[in-house]
C-alpha angles and dihedrals in degrees: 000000000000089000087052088051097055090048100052084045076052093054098042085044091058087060092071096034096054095038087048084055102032092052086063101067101017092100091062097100095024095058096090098052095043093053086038088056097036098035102239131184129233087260102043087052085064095040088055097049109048097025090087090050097043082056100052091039089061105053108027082104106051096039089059081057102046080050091056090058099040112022138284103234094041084054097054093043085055097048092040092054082044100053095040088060100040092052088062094048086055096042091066086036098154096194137022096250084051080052097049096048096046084045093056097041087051085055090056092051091049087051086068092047100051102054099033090057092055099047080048103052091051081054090054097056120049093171103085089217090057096039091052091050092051095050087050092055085041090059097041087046085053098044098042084042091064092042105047086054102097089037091065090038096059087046093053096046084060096078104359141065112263080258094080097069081071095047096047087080096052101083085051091058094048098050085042091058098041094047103033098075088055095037105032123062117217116244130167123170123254091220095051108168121242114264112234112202086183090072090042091063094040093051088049096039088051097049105038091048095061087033091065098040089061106051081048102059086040089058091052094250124158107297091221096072100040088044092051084047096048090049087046100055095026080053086044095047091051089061095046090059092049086048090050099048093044104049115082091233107029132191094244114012095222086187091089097079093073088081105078108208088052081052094052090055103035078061097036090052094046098044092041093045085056098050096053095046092050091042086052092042094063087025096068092036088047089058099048109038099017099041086024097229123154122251088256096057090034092060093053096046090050081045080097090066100054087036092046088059091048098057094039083052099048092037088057101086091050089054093045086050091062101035147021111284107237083052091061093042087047077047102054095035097061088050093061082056085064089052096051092050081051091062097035082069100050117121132096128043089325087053097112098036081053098043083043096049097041094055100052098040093045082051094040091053086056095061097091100043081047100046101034101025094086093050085051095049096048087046105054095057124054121269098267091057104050089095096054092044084048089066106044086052084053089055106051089045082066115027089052097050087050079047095062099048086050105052103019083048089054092045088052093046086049097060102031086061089048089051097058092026097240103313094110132060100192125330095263089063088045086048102057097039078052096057093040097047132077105292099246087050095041099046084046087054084054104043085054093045100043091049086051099045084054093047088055095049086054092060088044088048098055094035083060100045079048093061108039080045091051084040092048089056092037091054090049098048092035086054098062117106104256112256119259121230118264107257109249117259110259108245111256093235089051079053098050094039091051 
């Protein structure tokens, strides 16, 4: 009875994991409707689309520790009562800053649901086999979950208002908060660390401020404020890193770093986090304003990706069974540079087949650094600092995925503006001036638009294929056992003596 317990506790824990993910990317096709009806700016729309991740990014750490002191499942029944009400405040969002706010406080309320479902699903198990097999279930539910986003959401935007992405996740919370007092036991730890709100501003304050230096100088502003914003953050983040490594339990316990396969995967999980995010960012708007298909038949041709993650994921323990397993992450990693060549390449009548290929291929090489990075991660570092390593782990999956909307989203926006020398500020705007104008006029603003678009998912392309191929050589150097210092030479008179 208490094993079909767990699992049912398993099965009501996978609702948050996979809506926390899946809220990340979901936007992704509805991006271009939602700035279309609200009238956002190019930089609004990005705002709007890794806000949310940024946030969560920030204080998933600090939330797993808030849960430690007062208790995980009270925790999760508070962010899951949170985040219901605040997707229906930005389902009826009226204007993009309304939009931005609710996003980021949703963010807020996921950081409470990642961490807490973790801590509660070790309490679950007590046999290690079982335990091992849960958390497994728990990663590929995270991993699908933020590539099947866009996916629900197209599907959605078929018969629905771009709203309903938001609401889609309110039945789950509900249930989640009906059924997670019978099915979940409370926990907390009796050696909870001490939260430090110090470390929580200066993180943020370190991260928003470069953030938005950078979608500033992407959108041609003045160099004078983004410049001030980028020393600011880059001047906050240096302190950060001197509290951190000078508190005894630091937010973040950047001393872990000095193990360097934890390092290998800490960087793999953030940079390929990016890529895919930013490759998924230009891909679901490729499909819908460049090929001109609706958000129905959008969502199933971007299906591969999410697929693609969940077969790299599934197909990982059997590498690893065969090879080491840095060897099967390098492998697979240099693989999802193929995919993101594929898709540097995509235009003319073999646009869709290479946009196709190039995003399955560039998921399904991921598999291995997603499915095998935490155990990697736990076990580079001793036992009484897995926890700490785990979230760190939990941090660069989102904060790199947040990362690549931001900056490949910027890189995009840089070209695409290039490309139409300034008279466009991003192709849904193009789209909708070239329906409403005369139709030589109109047909000549897409053309524009669309060519640059696919000029900017080109650079994207090939930026990605440069880091999972960086990532592929990092894993593989990073991954040799650290050379030992040559013994000293005995002294001739000790040899003679002896």
């Amino acid at each position: 009875m208490r094993v079909n317990r767990a699992w049912l506790g398993l099965g009501l824990l996978m609702l948050p994991t996979f809506l926390v993910a899946l809220d990340t990317t979901a936007l992704l096709l509805a991006l271009p409707r939602l700035s279309a009806d609200l009238g956002a700016s190019d930089v609004e729309q990005l705002w709007i689309s890794d806000g949310y991740g940024f946030t969560v990014a920030g204080l998933v750490i600090t939330m797993g520790t808030l849960g430690d002191r007062i208790g995980r499942r009270r925790l999760l029944m508070t962010g899951a009562g949170a985040f219901a009400v605040l997707s229906v405040v930005a389902a009826f969002a009226v204007d993009p800053l309304m939009l931005i706010v609710t996003r980021a406080l949703l963010g807020v309320a996921g950081a409470t649901l990642a961490p807490s479902t973790l801590a509660l699903i070790t309490g679950l198990f007590s046999d290690d086999r079982r335990r091992g097999r849960a958390i497994a279930i728990w990663a590929t539910c995270q991993f699908v979950g933020g590539a099947l986003g866009p996916v629900l959401a197209g599907v959605l935007l078929q018969y629905f208002w771009w709203g309903s992405v938001f609401l889609v996740s309110v039945p789950a919370m509900v249930l989640l908060l009906v059924a997670g007092p019978v099915l979940l036991p409370e926990s907390r730890s009796e050696r909870a660390g001490r939260l430090d709100p110090a470390s929580v501003a200066l993180s943020l304050a370190a991260v928003l401020p470069v953030i938005y230096g950078i979608k500033q100088l992407a959108v041609g502003s003045a160099p004078a404020a983004p410049g001030i914003a980028l020393a600011a953050g880059a001047g906050v983040g240096v302190l950060f890193v001197r509290r951190q490594l000078r508190l005894e339990a630091p937010l973040l316990d950047l001393r872990l770093l000095r193990s360097r396969p934890l390092t290998a995967v800490l960087v793999g999980l953030v940079l390929a986090g990016m890529a895919m995010a930013g490759t998924g960012l230009l891909v679901t708007q490729y499909l819908q304003d460049v090929l001109g298909h609706s958000p129905a038949a959008s969502a199933v041709l971007f299906a591969p990706m999410g697929l693609g993650v969940a077969a790299g994921t599934l197909a990982a323990p059997s590498l690893a069974g065969r090879m080491r397993q840095t060897t099967a992450i390098a492998g697979g990693l240099a693989l999802s540079a193929v995919g993101g060549l594929l898709l540097s390449f995509a235009g003319g009548a073999h646009a869709l087949p290479l946009v196709i290929s190039g995003i399955t291929v560039l998921a399904l090489g991921t598999g291995p650094l997603f499915a095998l990075g935490t155990g990697l991660v736990v076990g580079s570092v001793p036992p009484e600092r897995a926890g700490s390593a785990a979230s760190m782990s939990e941090t660069g999956n989102y904060f790199g995925g947040s990362l690549g909307f931001a900056l490949l989203g910027v890189l995009a926006a840089v070209v695409y503006r290039s490309r139409t020398h300034g008279t466009s500020d991003s192709l849904a705007g193009a789209v909708a001036a070239g329906h409403r104008l005369p139709a030589g006029q109109g047909a000549e603003v897409l053309r524009t638009a669309r060519a640059a678009f696919t000029a900017a998912l080109h650079v994207t392309g090939a930026v990605a294929a440069a880091i999972f191929a960086f990532l592929a050589v990092l894993t593989l150097v990073l991954s040799r056992p650290a050379p030992r210092p040559a013994a000293a030479p005995v002294p001739e008179y000790e040899t003679t003596r002896s």
